[in-house]
N, C-alpha and C positions, 0 to 999 in steps of 0.2 A: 192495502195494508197487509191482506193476507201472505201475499208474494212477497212484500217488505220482510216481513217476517221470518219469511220462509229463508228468502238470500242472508238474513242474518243468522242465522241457523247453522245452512250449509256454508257459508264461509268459514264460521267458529270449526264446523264438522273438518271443513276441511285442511285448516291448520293444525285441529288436534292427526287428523294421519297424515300429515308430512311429517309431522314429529315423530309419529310411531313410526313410520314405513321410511324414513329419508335415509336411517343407518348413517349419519354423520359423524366420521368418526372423532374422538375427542382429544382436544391437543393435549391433555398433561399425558397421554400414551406414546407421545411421538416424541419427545423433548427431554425425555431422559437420558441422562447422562449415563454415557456408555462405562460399564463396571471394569476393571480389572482381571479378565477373565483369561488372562495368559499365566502361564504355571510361573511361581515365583525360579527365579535361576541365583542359587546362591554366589556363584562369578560373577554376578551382573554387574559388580563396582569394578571388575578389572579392565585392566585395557583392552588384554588381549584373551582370546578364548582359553580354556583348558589348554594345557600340554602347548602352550607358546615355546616356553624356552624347552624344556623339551628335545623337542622338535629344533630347537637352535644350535642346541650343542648334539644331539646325536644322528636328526636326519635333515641335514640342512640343506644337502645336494640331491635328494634321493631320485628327482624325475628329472634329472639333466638326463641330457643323449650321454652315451656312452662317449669313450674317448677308444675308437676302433685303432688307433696307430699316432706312434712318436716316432717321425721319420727319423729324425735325427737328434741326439744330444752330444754337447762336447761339454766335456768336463777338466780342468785343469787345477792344476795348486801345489800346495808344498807340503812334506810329511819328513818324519823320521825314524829311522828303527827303530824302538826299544823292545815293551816289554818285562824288565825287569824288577825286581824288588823296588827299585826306584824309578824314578822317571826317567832318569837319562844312562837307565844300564839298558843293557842288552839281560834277555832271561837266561837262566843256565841252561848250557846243553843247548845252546843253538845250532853249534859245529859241531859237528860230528868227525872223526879223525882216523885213516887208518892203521897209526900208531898213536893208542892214546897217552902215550910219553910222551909227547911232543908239547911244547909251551903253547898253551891256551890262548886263543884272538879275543878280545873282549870286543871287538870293532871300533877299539877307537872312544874319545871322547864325542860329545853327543852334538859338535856340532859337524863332523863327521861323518853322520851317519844321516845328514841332512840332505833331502832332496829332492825331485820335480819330480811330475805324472800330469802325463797327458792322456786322456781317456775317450774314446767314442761308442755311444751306444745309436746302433742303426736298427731301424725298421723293425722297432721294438712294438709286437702286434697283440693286442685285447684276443686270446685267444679265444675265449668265451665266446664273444661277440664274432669270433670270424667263423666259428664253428656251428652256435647254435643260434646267433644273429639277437642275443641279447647279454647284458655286461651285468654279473652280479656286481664287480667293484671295477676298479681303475685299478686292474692289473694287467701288467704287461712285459710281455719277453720277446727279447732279440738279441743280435750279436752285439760282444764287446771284444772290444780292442783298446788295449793298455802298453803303452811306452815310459818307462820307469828308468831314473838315473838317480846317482848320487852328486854334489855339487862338489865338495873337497874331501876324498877320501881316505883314511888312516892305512899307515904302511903298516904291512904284515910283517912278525917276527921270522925274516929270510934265513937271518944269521943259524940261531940254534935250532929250525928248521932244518938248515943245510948241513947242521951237525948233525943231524940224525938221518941224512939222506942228502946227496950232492945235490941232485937234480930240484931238490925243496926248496934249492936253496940259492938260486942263481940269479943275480943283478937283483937290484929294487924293485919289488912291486905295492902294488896297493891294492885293497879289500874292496872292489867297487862295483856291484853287481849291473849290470846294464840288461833291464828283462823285458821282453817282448809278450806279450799275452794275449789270449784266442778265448774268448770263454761265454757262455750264456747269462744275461743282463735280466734279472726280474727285479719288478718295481712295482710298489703300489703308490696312487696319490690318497691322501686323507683332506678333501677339502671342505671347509667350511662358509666362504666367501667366494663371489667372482674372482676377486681380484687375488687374492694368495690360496696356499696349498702347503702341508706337509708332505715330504718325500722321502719313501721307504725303498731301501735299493739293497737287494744280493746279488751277487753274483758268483760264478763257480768255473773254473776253467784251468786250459795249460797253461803255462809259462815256462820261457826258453830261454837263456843270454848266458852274458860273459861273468865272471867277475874276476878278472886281474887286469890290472893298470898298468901301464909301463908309461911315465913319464905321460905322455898328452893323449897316446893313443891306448883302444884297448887293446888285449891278447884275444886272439881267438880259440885258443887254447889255453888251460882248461875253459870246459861247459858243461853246460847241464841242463835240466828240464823237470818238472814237476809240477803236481796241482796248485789250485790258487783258487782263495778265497776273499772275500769282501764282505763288508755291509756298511752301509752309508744311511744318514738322518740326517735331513736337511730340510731348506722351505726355500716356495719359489714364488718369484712375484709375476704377475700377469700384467704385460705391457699392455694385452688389444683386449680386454674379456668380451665374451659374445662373439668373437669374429670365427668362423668356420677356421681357421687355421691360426691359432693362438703363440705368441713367442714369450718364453719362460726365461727370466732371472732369478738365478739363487743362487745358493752357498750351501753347503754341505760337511759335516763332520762324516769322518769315512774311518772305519780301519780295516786292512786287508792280509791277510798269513798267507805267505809263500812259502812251498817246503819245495827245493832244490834237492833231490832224494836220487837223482839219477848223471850223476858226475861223469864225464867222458872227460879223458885224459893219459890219452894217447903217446906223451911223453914224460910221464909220471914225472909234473912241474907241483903238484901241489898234495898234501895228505888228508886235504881236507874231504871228504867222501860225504858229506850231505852236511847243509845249511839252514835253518829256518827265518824268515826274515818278517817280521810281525809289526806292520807300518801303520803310523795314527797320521792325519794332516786335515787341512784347512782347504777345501777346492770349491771353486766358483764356477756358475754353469750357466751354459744357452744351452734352450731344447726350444723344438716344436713340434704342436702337437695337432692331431686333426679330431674335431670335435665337441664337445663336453660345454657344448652350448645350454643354456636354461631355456625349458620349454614351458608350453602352456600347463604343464601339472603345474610348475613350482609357482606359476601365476596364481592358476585357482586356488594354490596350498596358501598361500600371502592373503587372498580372498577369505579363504576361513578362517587363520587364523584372527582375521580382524572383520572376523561375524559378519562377512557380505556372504554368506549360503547361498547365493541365490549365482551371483557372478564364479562362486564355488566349485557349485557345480554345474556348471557349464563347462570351463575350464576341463574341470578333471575328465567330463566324457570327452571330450575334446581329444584329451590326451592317450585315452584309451583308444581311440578309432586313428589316430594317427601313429601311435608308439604300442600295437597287442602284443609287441612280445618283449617290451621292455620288462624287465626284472623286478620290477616294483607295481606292478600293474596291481597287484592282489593289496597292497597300502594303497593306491588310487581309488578303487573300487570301497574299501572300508572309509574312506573320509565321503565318499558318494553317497553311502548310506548313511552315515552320521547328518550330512547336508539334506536329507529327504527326511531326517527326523525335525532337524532344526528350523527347513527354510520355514514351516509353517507358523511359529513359534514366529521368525521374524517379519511375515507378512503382517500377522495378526498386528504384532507391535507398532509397524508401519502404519496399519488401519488407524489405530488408536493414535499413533500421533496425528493424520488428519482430522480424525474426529476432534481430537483435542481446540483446533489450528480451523474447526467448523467446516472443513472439505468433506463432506460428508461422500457425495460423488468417487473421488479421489480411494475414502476411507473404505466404501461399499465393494470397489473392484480389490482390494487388499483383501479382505474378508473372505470375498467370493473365491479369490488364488486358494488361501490358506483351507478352506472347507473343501476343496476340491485335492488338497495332498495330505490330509492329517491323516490320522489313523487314532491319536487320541480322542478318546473318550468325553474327556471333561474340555478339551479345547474346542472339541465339537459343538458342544453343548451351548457354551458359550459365542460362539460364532454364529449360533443359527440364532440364539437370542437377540444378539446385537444385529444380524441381517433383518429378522422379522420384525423389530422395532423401525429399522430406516425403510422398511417398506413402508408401514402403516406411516410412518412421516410422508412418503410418498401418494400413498392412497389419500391421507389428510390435503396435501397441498391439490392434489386434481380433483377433489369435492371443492373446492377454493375456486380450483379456476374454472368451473361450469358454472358455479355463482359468479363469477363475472364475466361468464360468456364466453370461454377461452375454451371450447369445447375440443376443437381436436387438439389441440395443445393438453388437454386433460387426459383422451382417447392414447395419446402417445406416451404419456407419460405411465400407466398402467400397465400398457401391453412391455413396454419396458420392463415394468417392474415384476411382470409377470414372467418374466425369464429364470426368476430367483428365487418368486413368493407363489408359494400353491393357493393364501391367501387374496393375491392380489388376481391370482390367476380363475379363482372360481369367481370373482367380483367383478370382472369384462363385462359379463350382460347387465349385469345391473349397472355396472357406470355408462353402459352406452345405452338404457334404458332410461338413466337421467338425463345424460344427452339429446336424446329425441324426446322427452319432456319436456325440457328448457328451449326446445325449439319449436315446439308444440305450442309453448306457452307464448313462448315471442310471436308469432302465426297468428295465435286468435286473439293478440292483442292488436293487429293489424287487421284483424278484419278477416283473415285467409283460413277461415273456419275448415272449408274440407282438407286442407293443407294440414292444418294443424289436429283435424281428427286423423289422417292419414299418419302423422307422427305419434300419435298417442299408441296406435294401433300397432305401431312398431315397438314401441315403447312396451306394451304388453307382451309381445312375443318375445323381446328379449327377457322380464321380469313379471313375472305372473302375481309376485307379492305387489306388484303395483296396481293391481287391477280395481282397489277401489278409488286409489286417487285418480286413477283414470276415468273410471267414469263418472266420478263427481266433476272430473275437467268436461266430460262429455255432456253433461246435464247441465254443465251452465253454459257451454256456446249452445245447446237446445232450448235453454232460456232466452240464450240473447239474440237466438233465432225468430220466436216467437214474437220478440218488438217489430221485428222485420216482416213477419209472415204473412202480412196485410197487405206490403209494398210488393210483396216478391212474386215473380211471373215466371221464372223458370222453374219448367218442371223439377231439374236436378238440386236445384236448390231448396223445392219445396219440398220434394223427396229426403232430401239429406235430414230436413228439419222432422218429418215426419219419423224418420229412422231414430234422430236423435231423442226424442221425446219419448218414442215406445221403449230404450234401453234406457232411458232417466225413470220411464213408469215402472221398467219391470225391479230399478235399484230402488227406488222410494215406493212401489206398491199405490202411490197416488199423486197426481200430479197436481192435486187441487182443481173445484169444477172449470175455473175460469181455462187452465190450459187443457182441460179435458173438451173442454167444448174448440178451444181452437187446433186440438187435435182434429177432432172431427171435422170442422170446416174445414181445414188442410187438405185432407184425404178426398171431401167431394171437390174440392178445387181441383187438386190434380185428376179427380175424373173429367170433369170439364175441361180441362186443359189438353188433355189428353186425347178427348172427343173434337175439339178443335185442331188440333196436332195431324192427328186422320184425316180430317173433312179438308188442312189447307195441303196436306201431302193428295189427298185425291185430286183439286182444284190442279196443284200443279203438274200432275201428267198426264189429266186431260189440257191444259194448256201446251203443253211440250207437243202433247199425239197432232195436234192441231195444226199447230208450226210445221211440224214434219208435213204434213197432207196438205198444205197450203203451197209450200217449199217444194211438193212434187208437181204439182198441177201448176205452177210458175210457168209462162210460158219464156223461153230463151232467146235471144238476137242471132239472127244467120245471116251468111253473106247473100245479097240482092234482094232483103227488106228495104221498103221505101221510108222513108222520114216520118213520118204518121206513124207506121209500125211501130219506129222505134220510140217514139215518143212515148207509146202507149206502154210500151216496157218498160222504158229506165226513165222517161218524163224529161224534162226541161235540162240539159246541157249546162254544164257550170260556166265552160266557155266556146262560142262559135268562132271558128275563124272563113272567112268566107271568100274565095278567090275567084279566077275565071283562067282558063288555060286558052294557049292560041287558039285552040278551036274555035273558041267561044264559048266551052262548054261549062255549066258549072261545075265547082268544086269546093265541097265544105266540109272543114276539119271539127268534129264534134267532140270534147275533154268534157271525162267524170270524173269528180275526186272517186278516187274507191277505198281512202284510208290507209295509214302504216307508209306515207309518203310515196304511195304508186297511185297514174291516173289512166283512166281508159279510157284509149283515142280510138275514134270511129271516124273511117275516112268516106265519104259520100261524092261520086261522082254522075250530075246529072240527076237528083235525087233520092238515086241508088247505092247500098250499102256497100262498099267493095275490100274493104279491108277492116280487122279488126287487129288492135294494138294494146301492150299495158307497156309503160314506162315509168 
């Protein structure tokens, strides 16, 4: 009844310290809803980030490659003199006259003054880019060459000409400059789209030709030569975009001012001494051009503007290790740092939609990205809270699975979490001190007491706050040894119970007389046992020494012992075989099993031993 007592005692005892010492942690800590802890973004309802359009109308192109060279453009179309007060005059003071008595050319009605240009601009080169190997804009210069006629052109007043001078005045002509041109072609493009472009074009140079008509052909006399200007607006459509050598369609408003200022007229045919001719028209173009492909900036620039940070900047370092001395490189680098403010801001958010979505796994590596680039303060904050929260869910579900047995599955799941949680990280010995409890515990419920003290033992060294549920585990297999301790005959097992019962006396101070006295019986047992242990270790090596000294004094079989001899040694033959040779003499073959499937054959001839054999 006493013992009755007592086991209900220490059971009670020992449920109240699991409860104190078990640290279980408790689910309404782990099952909280992750808070809002990302900085509100008042853009957040828009589609696109900050400075979208922006960025559409002013820097749409800005990390295209450059466009190092336009081998070639041709340009063609129809234009007309004017310039004047109206549209279809000529301005005043176009001709200029060496006698200005002479009746004034107005050039004619304005359809007259109508006519074709054919234009080439060649190996028109980014000089920027060829010089310093990167392109602020799509500008670019090279030669032009311009072919200029009129289609019907107005007769000059010859007649009262010829009155003021014969030579002024001689046979029919006509007003029809036919001009040659040499000059430098600068262009910029303004593009906003693959597929088209606006186009900016000056030009500046000679010009050389005729202008007097005679019936079909020109006069090559008079001529002349002077500066020449242009400027052209236009847009061009992109047949191939993206292709390394791109073919451009457009159309072009142009006007261009020729001043004819240097008249040669070597048989004073004309009085006219300088000309200006100020042409507007309509001209349609092919160019090609090498270049001005989209590169991975304007990828990753598309990536932020539609809040992928992350695909963002990639892209943009991308584009910096492949394009360093692109001309925009310093806007690359400021959307980089913008994207290292924000990717964290969109990890976080990403977390939060797995947690939402109960991916917790998924939501915990989101988290862990985001804590590792922020530099905010308050996002910090919240980031470490929502990580420490899924840990102790963590730590919560591997207390779970050591209760049902799932122990290294619990061990891995810890050491895991312990990569992230300095919590989860100081709490290793102690979940792997429950572990060898729980296994401790399963051990002595099979019977495998020193197994299962050998685990407890472990169990203490990882977690010392466990030391008194251990050894109230250790004082009841010393209980449940003591049932035993009558039946039990080996020393180690009666030692083990002796050991367990003096660390149950020194916990409870007394064990009660009943196991005090089978303590002490215990103890003389194992001296007795012990005392017999010695006496049957002596027994057997004078048994051994015996063997040996017997084993020497063994007398052995040699060749030409008689049959009697051998008898006396190895005794009776398992098989005789017995013959007689011509002689007549005898002969008998003697077989001894000798064990391990070999037998020894002893051959005897005349009842002498003459050969020995194993087989």
């Amino acid at each position: 009844m006493v013992i009755s007592r007592k086991f209900s005692f220490l059971g009670l005892f020992f449920v109240v310290v699991v409860v104190i010492y078990g640290k279980d942690t408790k689910t309404d800590s782990v099952v909280t809803a992750p808070r809002n802890f990302v900085p509100v973004d008042q853009y957040e309802g828009l589609k696109y980030e900050q400075g979208y359009w922006i960025n559409r109308i002013f820097h749409p192109r800005e990390f295209y490659e450059g466009i190092p060279l336009i081998p070639l453009e041709v340009r063609y179309g129809l234009g007309f003199n004017g310039g004047g007060s109206t549209f279809d005059q000529m301005k005043s003071g176009w001709i200029e006259y060496e006698d200005p008595s002479v009746e004034e050319f107005d050039g004619g009605s304005w359809n007259a003054r109508v006519g074709h240009q054919l234009e080439l601009d060649v190996l028109k080169t980014n000089l920027s880019y060829f010089l310093l190997k990167t392109s602020w804009a799509d500008i670019h210069t090279g030669l032009n060459f311009k072919y200029s006629s009129i289609f019907s052109p107005e007769a000059i007043p010859d007649t009262s000409w010829g009155e003021k001078r014969v030579s002024w005045g001689v046979g029919d002509k006509f007003f029809s400059p036919l001009l040659l041109e040499l000059g430098i072609s600068n262009s910029m493009n303004i593009q906003w789209y693959d597929s088209w472009l606006i186009h900016l074009r000056y030009t500046y140079g000679l010009a050389t030709g005729t202008f007097y008509q005679s019936a079909e052909s020109y006069d090559k006399s008079p001529n002349g030569w002077g500066p020449s200007t242009s400027f052209s607006i236009g847009f061009r459509y992109v047949l191939n975009p993206g292709s390394e050598n791109q073919y451009l369609l457009g159309a072009d408003f142009k006007h261009s001012y020729t001043k004819i200022d240097r008249i040669s007229d070597p048989d004073d045919l004309t009085p006219i001494s300088r000309f200006d001719l100020a042409n507007y028209g309509l001209f349609f173009t092919l160019s090609v051009s090498k270049g001005g492909k989209k590169t991975v900036g304007d990828t990753g620039k598309e990536y932020y503007y539609h809040r992928d940070f992350i695909s963002a900047k990639e892209n943009l370092e991308e584009f910096i290790i492949r394009y360093p001395l692109h001309s925009n490189r310093y806007r690359a680098e400021k959307y980089i740092e913008e994207c290292r403010k924000k990717i964290p801001i969109q990890l976080a958010r990403a977390g939060m939609n797995f947690d939402e979505r109960h991916l917790t796994g998924k939501a915990l590596e989101k988290y862990r990205q985001a804590r590792k680039l922020t530099l905010d303060v308050n996002l910090l904050a919240g980031l470490d809270d929502r990580i420490s929260q899924i840990a102790r869910k963590y730590m919560y579900d591997a207390e779970r699975m050591i209760v049902r047995g799932q122990n290294d599955s619990a061990l891995t799941v810890i050491v895991k979490t312990a990569a992230y949680s300095e919590e989860a990280r100081k709490s290793i010995p102690y979940f792997r001190a429950k572990i060898y409890l729980a296994e401790g515990k399963k051990a002595m419920q099979s019977g495998f007491f020193m197994n299962a003290l050998d685990l407890f033992e472990k169990a203490l060294l990882q977690d010392q706050k466990m030391k008194i549920e251990v050894e109230l585990l250790r004082y009841e297999i010393a209980t449940m040894l003591v049932n035993q301790a009558n039946q039990a005959e080996d020393i180690a097992a009666i030692q083990l119970v002796i050991k367990s019962l003096e660390d149950a006396q020194n916990i409870t101070g007394n064990l009660g007389e009943n196991n005090e006295n089978t303590l002490k019986a215990l103890k003389e047992k194992v001296i007795r046992l012990e005392e017999i242990s010695i006496q049957k270790d002596i027994d057997r090596r004078m048994d051994d020494e015996r063997e040996k000294r017997e084993e020497r004094l063994r007398p052995t079989i040699q060749i030409g012992m008689t049959i009697p001899q051998v008898q006396e040694i190895l005794g009776e033959p398992t098989e005789i075989i017995h013959k007689t040779n011509k002689k007549k003499e005898d002969m008998q073959l003697w077989l001894y099993e000798s064990g391990a499937d070999t037998v020894l054959q002893l051959s005897f001839l005349e009842f002498i031993l003459f050969k020995i054999e194993r087989g």
